[in-house]
C-alpha positions as MATLAB code, in Angstrom:
seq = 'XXXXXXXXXXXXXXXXXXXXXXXXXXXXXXXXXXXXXXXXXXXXXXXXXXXXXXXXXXXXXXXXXXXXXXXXXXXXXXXXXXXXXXXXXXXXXXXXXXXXXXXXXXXXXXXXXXXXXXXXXXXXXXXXXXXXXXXXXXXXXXXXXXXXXXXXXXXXXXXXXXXXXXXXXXXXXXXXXXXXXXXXXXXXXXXXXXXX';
ca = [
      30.593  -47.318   15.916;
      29.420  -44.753   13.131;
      26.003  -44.193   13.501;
      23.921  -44.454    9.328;
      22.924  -40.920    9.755;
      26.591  -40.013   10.328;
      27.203  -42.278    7.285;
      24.517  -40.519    5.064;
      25.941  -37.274    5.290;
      29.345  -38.564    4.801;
      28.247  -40.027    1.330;
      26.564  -36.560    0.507;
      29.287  -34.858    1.357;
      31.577  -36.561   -0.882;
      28.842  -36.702   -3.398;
      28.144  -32.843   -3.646;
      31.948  -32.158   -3.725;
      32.579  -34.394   -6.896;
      29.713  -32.853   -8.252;
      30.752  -29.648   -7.233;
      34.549  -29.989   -8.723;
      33.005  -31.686  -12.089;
      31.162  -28.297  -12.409;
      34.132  -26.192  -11.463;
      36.255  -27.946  -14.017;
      33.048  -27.421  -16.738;
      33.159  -23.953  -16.083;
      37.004  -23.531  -16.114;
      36.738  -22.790  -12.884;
      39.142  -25.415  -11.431;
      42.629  -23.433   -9.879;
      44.076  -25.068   -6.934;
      45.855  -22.828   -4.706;
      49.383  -23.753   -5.034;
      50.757  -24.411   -1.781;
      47.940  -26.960   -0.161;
      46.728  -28.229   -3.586;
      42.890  -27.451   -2.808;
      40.269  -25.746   -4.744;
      40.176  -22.429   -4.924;
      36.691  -22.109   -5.388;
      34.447  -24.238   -2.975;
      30.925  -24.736   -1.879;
      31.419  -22.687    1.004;
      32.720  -19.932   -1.136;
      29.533  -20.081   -3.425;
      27.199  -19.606    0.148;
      29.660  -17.130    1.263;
      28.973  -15.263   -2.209;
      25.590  -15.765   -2.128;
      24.838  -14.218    1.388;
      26.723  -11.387    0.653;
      25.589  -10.566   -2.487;
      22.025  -10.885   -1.019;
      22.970   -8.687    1.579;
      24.638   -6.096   -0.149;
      21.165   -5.992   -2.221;
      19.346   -4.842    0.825;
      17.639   -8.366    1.804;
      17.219   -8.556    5.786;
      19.991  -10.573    7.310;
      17.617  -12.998    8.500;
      15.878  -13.611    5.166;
      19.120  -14.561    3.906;
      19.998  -17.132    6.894;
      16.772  -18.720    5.746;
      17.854  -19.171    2.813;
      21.350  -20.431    3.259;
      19.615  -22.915    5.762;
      20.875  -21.068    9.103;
      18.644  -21.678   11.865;
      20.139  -20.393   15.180;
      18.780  -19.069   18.800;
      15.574  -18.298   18.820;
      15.668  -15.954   15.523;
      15.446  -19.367   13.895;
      12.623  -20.246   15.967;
      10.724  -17.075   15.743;
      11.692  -16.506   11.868;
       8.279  -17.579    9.882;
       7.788  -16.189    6.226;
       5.398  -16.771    3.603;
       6.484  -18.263    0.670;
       5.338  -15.045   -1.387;
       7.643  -13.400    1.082;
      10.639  -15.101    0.395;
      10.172  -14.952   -3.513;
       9.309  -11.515   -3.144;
      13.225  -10.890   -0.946;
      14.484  -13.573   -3.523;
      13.878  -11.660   -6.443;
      15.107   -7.723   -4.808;
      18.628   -9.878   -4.619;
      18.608  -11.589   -7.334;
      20.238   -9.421   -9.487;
      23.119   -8.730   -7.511;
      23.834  -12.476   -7.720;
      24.951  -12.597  -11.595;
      28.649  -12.330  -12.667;
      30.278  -10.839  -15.426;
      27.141   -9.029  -16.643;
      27.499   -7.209  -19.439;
      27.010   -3.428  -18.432;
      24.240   -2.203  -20.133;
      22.443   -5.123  -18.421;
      23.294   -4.127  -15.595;
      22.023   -0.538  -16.276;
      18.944   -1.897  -17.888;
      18.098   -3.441  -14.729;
      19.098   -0.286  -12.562;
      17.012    1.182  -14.706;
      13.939   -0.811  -14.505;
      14.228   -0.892  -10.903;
      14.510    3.031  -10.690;
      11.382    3.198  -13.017;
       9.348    0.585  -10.825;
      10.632    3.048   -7.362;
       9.102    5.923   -9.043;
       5.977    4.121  -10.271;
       5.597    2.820   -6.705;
       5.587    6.157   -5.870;
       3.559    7.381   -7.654;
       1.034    5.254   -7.052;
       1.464    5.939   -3.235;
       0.750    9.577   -4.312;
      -2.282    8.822   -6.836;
      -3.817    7.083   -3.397;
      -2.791    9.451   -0.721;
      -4.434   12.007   -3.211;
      -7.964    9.771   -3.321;
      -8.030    9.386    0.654;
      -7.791   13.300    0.560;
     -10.749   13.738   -1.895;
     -12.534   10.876   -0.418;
     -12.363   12.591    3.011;
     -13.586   16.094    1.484;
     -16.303   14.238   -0.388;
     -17.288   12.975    3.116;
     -16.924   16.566    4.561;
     -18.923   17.835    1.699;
     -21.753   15.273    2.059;
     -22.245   15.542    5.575;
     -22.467   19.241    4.849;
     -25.026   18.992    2.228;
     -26.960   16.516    4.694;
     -26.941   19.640    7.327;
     -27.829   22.144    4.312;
     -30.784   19.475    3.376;
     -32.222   19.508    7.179;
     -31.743   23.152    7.130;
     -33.669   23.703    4.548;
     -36.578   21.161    5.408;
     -36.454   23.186    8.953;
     -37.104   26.492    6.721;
     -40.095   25.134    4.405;
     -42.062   23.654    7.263;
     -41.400   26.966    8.771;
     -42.323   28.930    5.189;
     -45.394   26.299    5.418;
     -46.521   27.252    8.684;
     -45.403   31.362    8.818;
     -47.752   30.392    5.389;
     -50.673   29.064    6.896;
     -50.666   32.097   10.025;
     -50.741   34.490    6.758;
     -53.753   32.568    5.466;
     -55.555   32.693    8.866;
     -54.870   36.005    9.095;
     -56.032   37.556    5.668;
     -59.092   35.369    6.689;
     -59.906   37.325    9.768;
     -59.414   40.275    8.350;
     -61.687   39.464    5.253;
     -64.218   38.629    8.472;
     -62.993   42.158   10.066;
     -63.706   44.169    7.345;
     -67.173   41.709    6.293;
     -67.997   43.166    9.361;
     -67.384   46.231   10.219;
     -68.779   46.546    6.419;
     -65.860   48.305    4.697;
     -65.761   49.146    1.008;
     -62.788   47.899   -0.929;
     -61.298   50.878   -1.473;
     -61.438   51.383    2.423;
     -59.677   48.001    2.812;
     -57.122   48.510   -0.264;
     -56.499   51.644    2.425;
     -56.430   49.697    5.296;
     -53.967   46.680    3.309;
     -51.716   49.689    2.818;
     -51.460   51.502    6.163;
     -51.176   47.775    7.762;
     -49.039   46.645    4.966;
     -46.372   49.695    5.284;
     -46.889   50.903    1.428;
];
């Protein structure tokens, strides 16, 4: 006994190759090979074009397998992609998938996708090149932060060298007060102290 699943994909089966053979016929596409009388263009041909086509266009084996509907050993298992991933792998193929494009196309797209490599890297540069200032900004802020201290440390030292000065042209004001020098004798005694 046939089991209704085994039935279903019977009917698909039959249903995607008439659909398949009314397209190939649209398209002009429709050769039989002479000696069995089949197709010479099938479904498994268009998968077997597709996945190498992707392929050759640098998508990961795997990616392609996904698409194509392959899930085998544990690489299916494992195998989990966004779907921004797979539109992102989708559309680096995608171009290798048309046929009979007309050459400048072609080039146009070659083109583009050389223009959008060197962009890319030149935007990797542009940002490699603002880590590098970044990191000397930091070098150079953490310097001035030392330079700051530094000079704090010196005016509270200025301040207090400062106030000794102070206390000390006191005493001597107090010295020569009493020991009741004229100020010519202590413009005299500023000097020889003073080393003028």
């Amino acid at each position: 006994m046939v089991s209704q699943v085994k039935v279903k994909k019977i009917v698909l089966a039959k249903v995607r190759g008439k659909t398949w053979n009314r397209a190939l016929e649209r398209a002009g596409f429709d050769g039989k090979d002479k000696s069995t009388n089949r197709h010479t263009c099938h479904l498994h041909t268009l998968r077997k074009f597709f996945s190498t086509r992707m392929k050759d266009a640098g998508v990961p084996e795997d990616v392609v397998e996904a698409f194509v509907g392959h899930e085998e050993g544990l690489d299916g298992a494992y195998r989990r992609y966004s779907d921004e991933q797979l539109v992102e792998q989708y559309k680096r193929g995608e171009p290798s998938l048309y046929v009979n494009v007309p050459k400048d196309i072609k080039e146009i797209q070659q083109g583009y996708q050389k223009t959008k490599d060197e962009q890319q890297r030149k935007i990797d540069d542009v940002y490699q090149k603002l880590t590098d200032v970044n990191t000397i900004a930091l070098k150079f802020s953490n310097e001035r932060t030392e330079l700051s201290e530094t000079v704090d440390a010196l005016t509270k030292r200025n301040t207090e060298l400062g106030a000794k000065v102070n206390a000390l042209e006191m005493r001597f004001e107090h010295f020569s007060r009493a020991m009741d020098l004229t100020p010519e004798d202590t413009d005299t005694l500023s000097e020889i102290i003073g080393g003028s």
